[in-house]
C-alpha atoms as one frame of an Amber mdcrd trajectory, in Angstrom:
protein
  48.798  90.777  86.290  51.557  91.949  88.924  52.148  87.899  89.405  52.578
  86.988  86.006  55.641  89.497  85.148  56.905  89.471  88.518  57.063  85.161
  89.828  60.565  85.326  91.794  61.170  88.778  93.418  61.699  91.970  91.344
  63.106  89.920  88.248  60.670  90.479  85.028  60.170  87.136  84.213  57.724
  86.397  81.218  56.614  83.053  79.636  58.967  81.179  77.486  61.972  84.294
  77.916  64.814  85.433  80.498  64.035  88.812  81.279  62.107  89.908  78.241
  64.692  89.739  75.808  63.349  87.350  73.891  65.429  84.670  74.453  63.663
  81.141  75.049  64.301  79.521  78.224  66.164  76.401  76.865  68.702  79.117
  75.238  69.679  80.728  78.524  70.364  76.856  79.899  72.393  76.576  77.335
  74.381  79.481  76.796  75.377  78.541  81.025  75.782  75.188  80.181  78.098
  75.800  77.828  79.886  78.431  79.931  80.559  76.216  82.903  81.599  73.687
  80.700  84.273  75.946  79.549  85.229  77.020  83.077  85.719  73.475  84.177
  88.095  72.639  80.755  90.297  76.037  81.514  90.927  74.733  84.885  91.501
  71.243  83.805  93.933  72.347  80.999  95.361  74.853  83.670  96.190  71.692
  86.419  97.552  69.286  83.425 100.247  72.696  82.472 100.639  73.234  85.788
 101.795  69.476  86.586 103.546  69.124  83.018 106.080  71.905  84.218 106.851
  70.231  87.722 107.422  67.557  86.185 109.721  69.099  83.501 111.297  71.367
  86.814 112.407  68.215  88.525 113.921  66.355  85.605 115.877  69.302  84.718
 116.665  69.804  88.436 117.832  66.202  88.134 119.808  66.468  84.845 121.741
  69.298  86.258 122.509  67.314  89.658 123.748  64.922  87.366 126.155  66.960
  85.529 127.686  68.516  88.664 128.179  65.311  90.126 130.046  64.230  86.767
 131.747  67.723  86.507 132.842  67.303  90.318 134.039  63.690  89.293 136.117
  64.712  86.724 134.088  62.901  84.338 133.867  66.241  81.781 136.210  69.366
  82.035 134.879  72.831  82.636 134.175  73.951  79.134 132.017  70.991  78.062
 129.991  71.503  81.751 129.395  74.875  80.941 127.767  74.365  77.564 126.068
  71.385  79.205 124.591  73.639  81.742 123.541  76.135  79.688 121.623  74.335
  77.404 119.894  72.283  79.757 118.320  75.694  81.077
C-alpha cells in the first residue's frame, strides 16, 4: 500500500491525479504546457520591443545628427532647429 501512494519520493502520487487533487494527469501537462508556452511568447514579444526601440534610438539619433549638421551649415536658422529638435524627441 505504502508503494502505491508514495512511487517517486515523499510526493502523494495516486492513479490518474497530481497530488490527490483530482486533477487528471493529461490536465497538469497541460496547464505547464500552456504556461511555458506563454513564457517563451513574453520573452519573444519582450526581444522584438526591445529591438523595435534600438532601432527607433538610432534613427532618431540619426535624424538629429542630421539637423545639427544642417543647423551648423546654415541650412535652417535657430528658431526652426529648435522646434525641429524638439519634436523629433
Amino acid at each position: 500500500m505504502h508503494s502505491y501512494f508514495y512511487q517517486f519520493g515523499s510526493i502523494p502520487r495516486f492513479r490518474g491525479c497530481w497530488l490527490g487533487f483530482g486533477a487528471p494527469i493529461w490536465l497538469t501537462y497541460l496547464i505547464m504546457f500552456v504556461s511555458i508556452a506563454l513564457a517563451v511568447t513574453i520573452v519573444v514579444l519582450l526581444a522584438l520591443n526591445l529591438a523595435k526601440r534600438r532601432s527607433l534610438n538610432k534613427s532618431d539619433s540619426e535624424a538629429l545628427r542630421i539637423l545639427d549638421t544642417r543647423y551648423a551649415s546654415g541650412e535652417i536658422d535657430r528658431e526652426t532647429y529648435e522646434t525641429i529638435k524638439k519634436d523629433l524627441r
